[in-house]
C-alpha positions in Angstrom: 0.0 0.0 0.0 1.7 3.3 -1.1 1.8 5.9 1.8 1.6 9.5 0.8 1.3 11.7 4.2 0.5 14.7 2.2 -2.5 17.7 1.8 -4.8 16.1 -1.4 -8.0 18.3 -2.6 -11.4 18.0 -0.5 -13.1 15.8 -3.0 -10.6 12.8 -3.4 -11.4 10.4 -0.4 -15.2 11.0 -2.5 -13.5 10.2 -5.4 -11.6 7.2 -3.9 -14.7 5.6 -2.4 -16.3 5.7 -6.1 -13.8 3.5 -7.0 -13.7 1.3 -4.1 -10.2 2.6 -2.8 -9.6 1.4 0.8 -7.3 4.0 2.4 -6.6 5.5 5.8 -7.1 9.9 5.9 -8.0 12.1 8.6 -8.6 16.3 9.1 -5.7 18.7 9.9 -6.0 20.6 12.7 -5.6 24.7 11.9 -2.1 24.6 12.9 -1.0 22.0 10.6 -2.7 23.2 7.9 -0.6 25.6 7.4 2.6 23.5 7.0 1.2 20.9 5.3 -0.1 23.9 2.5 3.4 25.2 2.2 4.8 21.9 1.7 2.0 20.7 -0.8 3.0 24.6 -2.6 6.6 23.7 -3.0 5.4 20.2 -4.6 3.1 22.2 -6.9 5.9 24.7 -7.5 8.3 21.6 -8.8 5.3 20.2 -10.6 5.0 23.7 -12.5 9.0 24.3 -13.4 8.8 20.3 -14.5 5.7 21.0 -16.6 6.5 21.0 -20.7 3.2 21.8 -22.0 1.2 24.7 -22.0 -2.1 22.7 -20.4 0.2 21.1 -17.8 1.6 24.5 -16.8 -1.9 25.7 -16.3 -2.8 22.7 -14.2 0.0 23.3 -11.8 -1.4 27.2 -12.1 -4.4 25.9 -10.8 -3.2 24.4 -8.0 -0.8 26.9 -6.8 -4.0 29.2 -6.9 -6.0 27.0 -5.0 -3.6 26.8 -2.3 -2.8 30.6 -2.2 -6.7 30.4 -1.3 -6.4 28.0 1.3 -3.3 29.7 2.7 -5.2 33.4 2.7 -7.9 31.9 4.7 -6.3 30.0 7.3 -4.2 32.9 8.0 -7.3 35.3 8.2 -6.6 37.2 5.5 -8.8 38.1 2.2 -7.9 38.2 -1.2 -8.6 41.3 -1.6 -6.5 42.0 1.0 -4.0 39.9 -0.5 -4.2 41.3 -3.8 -3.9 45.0 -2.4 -0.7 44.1 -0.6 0.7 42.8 -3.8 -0.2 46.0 -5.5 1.4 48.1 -3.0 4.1 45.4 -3.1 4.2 46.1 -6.5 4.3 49.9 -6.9 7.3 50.8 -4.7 9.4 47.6 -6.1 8.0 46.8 -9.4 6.5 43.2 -10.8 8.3 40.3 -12.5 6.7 41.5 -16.4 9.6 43.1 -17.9 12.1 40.2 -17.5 14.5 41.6 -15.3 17.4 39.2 -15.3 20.5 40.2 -12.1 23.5 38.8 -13.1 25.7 39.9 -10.8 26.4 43.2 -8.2 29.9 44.6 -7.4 30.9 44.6 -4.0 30.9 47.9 -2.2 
């Protein structure tokens, strides 16, 4: 039986029982959420910079949004607060559109 001790989406243990899957799951308590979302983000992270296709990009897209949701919520915050942070976030240091590539800074 493979073990996988990781954060899955709500509706997969519904999904699992369709098919007849025996397997063992239980509810994180608020505290773990939280870890177990930043480790399920860096999985979805590597899932996105191994993605080669266009539709597999936007999967992993998907996801990462998802769990910026979750992540917002369990730490109280709204998206539109979210999103007006990043604007603020992005007027005094700028965004990542223009392709800025740092090579390298001399030492002062």
């Amino acid at each position: 039986m493979p073990v996988y001790n990781k954060l899955v989406r709500d509706n997969i243990l519904k999904i699992m029982d369709a098919k007849g899957v025996t397997y063992r799951a239980r509810t994180l308590e608020p505290i773990e959420l939280l870890t177990e979302v930043k480790a399920k983000m860096l999985e979805e992270a590597r899932e996105f910079h191994e993605a080669t296709t266009v539709q597999d990009e936007v999967e992993e897209l998907i996801d990462i949004l998802e769990l910026i949701h979750t992540t917002i919520s369990a730490l109280g915050v709204s998206y539109e607060e979210l999103e007006a942070f990043r604007n603020q976030k992005k007027l005094e240091r700028g965004g990542f559109d223009k392709g800025v590539y740092l090579i390298n800074v001399e030492d002062q």
